[in-house]
VEXDREN-2710 file (C-alpha; in Angstrom, 1 decimal):
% VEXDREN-2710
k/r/px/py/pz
1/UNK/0.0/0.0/0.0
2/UNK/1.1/3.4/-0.7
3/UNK/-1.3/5.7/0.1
4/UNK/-4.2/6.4/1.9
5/UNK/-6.4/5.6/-0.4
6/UNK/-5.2/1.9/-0.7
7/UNK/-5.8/1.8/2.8
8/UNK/-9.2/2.8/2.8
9/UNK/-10.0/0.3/0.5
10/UNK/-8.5/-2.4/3.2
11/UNK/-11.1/-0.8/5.8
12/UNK/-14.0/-0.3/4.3
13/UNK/-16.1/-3.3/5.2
14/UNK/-19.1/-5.1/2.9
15/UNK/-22.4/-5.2/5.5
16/UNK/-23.6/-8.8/4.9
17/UNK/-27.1/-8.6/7.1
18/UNK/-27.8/-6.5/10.4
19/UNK/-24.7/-5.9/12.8
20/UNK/-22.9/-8.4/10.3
21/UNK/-19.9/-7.3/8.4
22/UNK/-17.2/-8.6/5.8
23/UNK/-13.3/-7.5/5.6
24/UNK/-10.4/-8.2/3.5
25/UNK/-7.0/-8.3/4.4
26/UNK/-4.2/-6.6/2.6
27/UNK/-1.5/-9.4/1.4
28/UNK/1.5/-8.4/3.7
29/UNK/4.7/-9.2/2.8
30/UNK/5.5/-11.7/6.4
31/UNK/2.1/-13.3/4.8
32/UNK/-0.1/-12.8/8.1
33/UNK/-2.8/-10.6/9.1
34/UNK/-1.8/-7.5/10.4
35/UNK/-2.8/-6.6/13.8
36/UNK/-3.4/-2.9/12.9
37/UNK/-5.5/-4.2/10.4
38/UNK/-8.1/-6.5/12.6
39/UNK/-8.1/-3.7/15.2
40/UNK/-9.3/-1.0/12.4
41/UNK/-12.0/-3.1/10.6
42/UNK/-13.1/-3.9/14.4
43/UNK/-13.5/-0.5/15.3
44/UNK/-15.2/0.5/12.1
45/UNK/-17.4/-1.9/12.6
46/UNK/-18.4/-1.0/15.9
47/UNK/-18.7/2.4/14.4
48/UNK/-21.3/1.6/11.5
49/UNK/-23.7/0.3/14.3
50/UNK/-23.4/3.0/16.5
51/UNK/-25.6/6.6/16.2
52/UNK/-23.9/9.2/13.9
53/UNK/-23.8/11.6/17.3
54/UNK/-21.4/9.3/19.4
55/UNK/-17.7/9.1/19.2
56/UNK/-15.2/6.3/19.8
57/UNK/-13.6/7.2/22.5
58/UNK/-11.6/3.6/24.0
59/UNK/-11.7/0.1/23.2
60/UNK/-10.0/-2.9/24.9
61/UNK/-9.2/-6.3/22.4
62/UNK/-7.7/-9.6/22.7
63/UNK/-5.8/-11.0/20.0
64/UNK/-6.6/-15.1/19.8
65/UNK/-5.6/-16.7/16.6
66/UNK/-3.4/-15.3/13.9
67/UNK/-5.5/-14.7/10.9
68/UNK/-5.4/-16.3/7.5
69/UNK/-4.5/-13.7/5.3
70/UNK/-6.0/-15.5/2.2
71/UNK/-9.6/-15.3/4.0
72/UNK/-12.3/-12.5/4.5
73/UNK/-12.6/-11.9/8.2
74/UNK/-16.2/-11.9/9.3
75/UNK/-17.0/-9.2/12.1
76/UNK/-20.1/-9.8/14.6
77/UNK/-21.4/-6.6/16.2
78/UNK/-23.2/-7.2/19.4
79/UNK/-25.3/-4.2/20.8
80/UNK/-24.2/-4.4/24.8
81/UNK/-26.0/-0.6/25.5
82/UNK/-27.3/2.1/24.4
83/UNK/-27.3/5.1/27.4
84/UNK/-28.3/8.8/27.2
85/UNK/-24.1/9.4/26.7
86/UNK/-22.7/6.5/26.0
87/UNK/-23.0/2.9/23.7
88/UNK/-20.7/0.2/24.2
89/UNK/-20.6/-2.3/21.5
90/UNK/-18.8/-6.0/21.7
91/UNK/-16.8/-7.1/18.0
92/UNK/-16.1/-10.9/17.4
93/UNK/-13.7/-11.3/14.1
94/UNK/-14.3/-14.7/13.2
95/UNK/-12.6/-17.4/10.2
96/UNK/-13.4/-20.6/9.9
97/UNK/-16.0/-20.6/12.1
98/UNK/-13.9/-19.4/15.1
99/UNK/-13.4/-16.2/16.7
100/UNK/-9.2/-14.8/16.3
101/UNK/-10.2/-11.7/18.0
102/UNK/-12.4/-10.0/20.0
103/UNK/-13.2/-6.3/21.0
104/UNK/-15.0/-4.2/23.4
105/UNK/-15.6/-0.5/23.0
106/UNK/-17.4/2.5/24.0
107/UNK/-19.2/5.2/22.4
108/UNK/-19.8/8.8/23.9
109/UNK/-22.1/12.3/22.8
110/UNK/-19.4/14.7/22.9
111/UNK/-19.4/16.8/25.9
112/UNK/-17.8/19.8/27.8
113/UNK/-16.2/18.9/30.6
114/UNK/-12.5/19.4/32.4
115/UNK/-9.4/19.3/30.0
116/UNK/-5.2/18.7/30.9
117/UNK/-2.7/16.6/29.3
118/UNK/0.9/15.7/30.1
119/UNK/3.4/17.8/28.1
120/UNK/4.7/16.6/24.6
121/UNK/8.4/15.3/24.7
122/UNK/10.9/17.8/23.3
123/UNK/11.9/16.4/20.1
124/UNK/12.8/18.2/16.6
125/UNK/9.9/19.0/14.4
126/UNK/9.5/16.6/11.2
127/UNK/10.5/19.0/8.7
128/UNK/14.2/18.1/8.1
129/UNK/14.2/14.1/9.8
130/UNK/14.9/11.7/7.6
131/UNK/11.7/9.9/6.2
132/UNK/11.8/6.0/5.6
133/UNK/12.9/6.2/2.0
134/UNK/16.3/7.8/3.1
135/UNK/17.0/5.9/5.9
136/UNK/16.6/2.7/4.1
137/UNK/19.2/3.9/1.7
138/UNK/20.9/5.0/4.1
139/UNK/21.5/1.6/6.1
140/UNK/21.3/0.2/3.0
141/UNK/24.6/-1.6/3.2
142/UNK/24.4/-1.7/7.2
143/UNK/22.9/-4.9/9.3
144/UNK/21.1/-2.9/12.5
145/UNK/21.2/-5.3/15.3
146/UNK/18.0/-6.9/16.4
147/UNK/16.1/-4.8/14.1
148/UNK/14.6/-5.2/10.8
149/UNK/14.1/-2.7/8.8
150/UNK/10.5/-2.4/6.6
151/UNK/11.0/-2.4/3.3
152/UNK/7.2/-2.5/1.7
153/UNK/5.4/0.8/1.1
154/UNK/3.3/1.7/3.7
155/UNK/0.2/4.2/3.7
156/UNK/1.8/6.3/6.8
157/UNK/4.7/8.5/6.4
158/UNK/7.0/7.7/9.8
159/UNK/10.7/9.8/10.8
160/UNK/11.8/8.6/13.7
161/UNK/13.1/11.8/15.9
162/UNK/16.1/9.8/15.8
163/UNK/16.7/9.3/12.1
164/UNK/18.5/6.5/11.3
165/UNK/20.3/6.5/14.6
166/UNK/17.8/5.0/16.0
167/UNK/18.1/1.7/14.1
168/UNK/22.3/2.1/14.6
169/UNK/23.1/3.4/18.4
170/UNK/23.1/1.3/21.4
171/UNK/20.8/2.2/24.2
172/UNK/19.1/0.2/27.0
173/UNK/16.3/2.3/26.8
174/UNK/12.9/1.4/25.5
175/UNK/11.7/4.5/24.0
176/UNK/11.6/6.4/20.8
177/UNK/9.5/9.1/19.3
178/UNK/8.0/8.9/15.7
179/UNK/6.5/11.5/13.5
180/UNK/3.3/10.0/11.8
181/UNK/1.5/11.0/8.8
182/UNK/-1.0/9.5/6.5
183/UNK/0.3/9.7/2.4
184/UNK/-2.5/11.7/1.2
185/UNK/-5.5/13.2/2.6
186/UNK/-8.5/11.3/4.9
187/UNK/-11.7/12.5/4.3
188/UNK/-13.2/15.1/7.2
189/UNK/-14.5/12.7/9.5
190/UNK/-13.4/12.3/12.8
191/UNK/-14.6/8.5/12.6
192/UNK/-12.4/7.7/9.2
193/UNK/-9.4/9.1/11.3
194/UNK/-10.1/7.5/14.7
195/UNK/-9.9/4.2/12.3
196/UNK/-6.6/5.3/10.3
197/UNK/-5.2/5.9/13.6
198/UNK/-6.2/2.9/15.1
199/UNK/-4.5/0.7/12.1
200/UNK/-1.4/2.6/12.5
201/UNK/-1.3/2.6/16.5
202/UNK/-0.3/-1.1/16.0
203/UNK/2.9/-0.2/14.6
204/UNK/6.8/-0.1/16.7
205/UNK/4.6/-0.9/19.8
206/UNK/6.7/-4.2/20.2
207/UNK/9.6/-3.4/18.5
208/UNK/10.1/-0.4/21.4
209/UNK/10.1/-3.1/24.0
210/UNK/12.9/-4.8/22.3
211/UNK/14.9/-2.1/21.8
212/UNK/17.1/-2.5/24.8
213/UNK/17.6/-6.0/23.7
214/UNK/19.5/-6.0/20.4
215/UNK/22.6/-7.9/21.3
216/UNK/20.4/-10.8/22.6
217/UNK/18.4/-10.6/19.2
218/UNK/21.1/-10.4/16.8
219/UNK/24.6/-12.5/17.5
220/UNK/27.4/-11.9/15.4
221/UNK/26.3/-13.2/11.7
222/UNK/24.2/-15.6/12.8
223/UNK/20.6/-13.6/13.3
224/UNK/18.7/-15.8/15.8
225/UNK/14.8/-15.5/15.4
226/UNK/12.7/-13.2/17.5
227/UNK/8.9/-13.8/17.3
228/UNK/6.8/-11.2/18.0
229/UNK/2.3/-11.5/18.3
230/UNK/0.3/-9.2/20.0
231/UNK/-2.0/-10.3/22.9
232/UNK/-3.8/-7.4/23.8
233/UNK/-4.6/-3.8/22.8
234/UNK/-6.3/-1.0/24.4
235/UNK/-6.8/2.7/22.9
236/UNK/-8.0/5.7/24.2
237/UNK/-9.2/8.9/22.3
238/UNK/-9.1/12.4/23.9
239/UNK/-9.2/15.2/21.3
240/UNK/-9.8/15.4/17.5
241/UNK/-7.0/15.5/15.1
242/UNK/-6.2/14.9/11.2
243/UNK/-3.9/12.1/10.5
244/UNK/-3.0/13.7/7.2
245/UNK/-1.1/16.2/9.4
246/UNK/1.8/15.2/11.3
247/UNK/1.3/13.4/14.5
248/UNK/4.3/12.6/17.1
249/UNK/4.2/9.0/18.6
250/UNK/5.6/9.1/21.9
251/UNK/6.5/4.8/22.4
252/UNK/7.8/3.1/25.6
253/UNK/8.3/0.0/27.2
254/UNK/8.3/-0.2/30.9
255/UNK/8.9/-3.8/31.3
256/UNK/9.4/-7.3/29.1
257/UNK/9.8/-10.4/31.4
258/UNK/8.3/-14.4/31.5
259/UNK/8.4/-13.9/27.5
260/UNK/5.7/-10.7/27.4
261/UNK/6.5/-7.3/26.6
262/UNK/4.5/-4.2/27.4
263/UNK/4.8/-0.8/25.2
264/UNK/2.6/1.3/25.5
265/UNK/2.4/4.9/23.4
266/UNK/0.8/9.0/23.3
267/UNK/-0.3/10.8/20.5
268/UNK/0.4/14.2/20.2
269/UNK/-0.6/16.9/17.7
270/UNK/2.3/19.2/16.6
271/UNK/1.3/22.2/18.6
272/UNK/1.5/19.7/21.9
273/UNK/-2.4/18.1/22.6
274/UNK/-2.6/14.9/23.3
275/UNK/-5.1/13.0/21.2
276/UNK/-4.8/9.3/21.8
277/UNK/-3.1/6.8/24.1
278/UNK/-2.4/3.2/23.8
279/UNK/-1.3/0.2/25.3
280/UNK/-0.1/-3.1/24.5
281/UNK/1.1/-6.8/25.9
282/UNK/2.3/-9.0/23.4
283/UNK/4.7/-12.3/23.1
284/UNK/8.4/-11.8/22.6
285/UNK/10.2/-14.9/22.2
286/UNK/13.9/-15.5/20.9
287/UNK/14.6/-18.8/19.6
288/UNK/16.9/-19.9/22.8
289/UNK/13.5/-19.2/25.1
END
């Protein structure tokens, strides 16, 4: 995929019969369903059978199965409650007859109420970071430990605050800071960029936690194998935003132990409000665990 557009396509979802929807998965190049991917047709399809007037605002899932990419992915919207403010909706993604995944989320009316945020981390502005094009060329001829570096097209723009130092330098911390933005423009709908968002939250959430671990991922010349699945995911929306305007992604990892990390990230405007937060525990396992 290349641009936003592509990607829509990906979430857009065919409505088979009431509260009853139909998703296809884009053909990725590791050849299994994306996580970001489940989690954005799951939240779309909450969306589609919820009022017009209510807003996403978090959602909690559970990753199951891995998906077959060369099936559609059935999505089964149960109606938990309707309220004066809120609706929470329950998603089931289901293949073969079994569920891989399962969501809960909740819908609110907008409302006034009390507003503060933590700060934004001090990083340089994307204008001038290198974008993924030129870091690829230039670690072209470089082997970054423990890290693989993506070389398929994706829909979102990402420069890393860190350029392609943060692929090369040696640091047992578990953060790092990310500049987002979609490849064209999303339509004016706060819904089509709660989903975009919610495909892209998915990404570097694991790799942050095994950041501080790149000697144990990568020995010498022979690369041992370091699987990586989500478990869980939970989201949180605050504030509007455009994801066709830059967005920083503020990851960290405060712990990985009994072969689990947990990363968990904020997303910040570039005039400083937060917009999103997310969480995530998923398996990390080397091949000597």
């Amino acid at each position: 995929m290349k641009d936003f557009d592509e990607l829509r396509s990906v979430l857009e979802l065919e409505r088979i019969e009431d509260n009853l929807y139909r998703g296809q998965s884009y053909k990725t190049p590791w050849g299994r369903v994306f996580g970001g991917q489940v989690l954005a047709q799951s939240a779309h399809a909450a969306q589609l059978s919820t009022p017009d007037d209510r807003t996403l605002h978090s959602m909690h899932a559970y990753f199951l199965l891995a998906g077959d990419i060369d099936l559609p992915i059935v999505y089964d919207v149960e109606h938990v409650r309707d309220g004066g403010s809120y609706s929470t909706r329950r998603v089931k993604a289901i293949q073969k007859g079994r569920p891989i995944f399962t969501m809960q989320a909740s819908f609110q009316v907008p409302e006034e109420g009390l507003s503060h945020h933590i700060p934004m981390p001090d990083v340089p502005p994307p204008e001038g970071l290198q974008n993924d094009t030129e870091i690829r060329e230039a670690l072209r001829n470089a082997k970054p430990e423990g890290y693989t570096l993506n070389h398929t097209e994706l829909p979102i723009e990402c420069r890393p605050a860190l350029g392609a130092d943060q692929y090369t330098s040696v640091s047992d911390q578990a953060r790092q800071n990310i500049w987002i933005r979609a490849h064209g423009s999303i339509p004016d709908s706060d819904r089509m960029h709660q989903v975009a968002l919610t495909y892209v939250s998915d990404y570097n959430l694991l790799a942050t936690a095994l950041l501080p671990h790149r000697a144990i991922a990568t020995r010498d010349s022979s690369r041992e194998q370091v699987f990586m699945a989500s478990l869980d995911h939970a989201m949180w929306f605050q504030r509007s935003f455009r994801l066709d305007d830059w967005l920083l992604y503020s990851l960290e990892s405060p712990s990985a132990s009994g072969g689990r990390g947990l990363s968990r990230g904020d997303v910040f405007t570039r005039d400083g409000q937060l917009v999103a937060s997310v969480a995530q525990e998923g398996l990390i396992r080397t091949a000597r665990s």
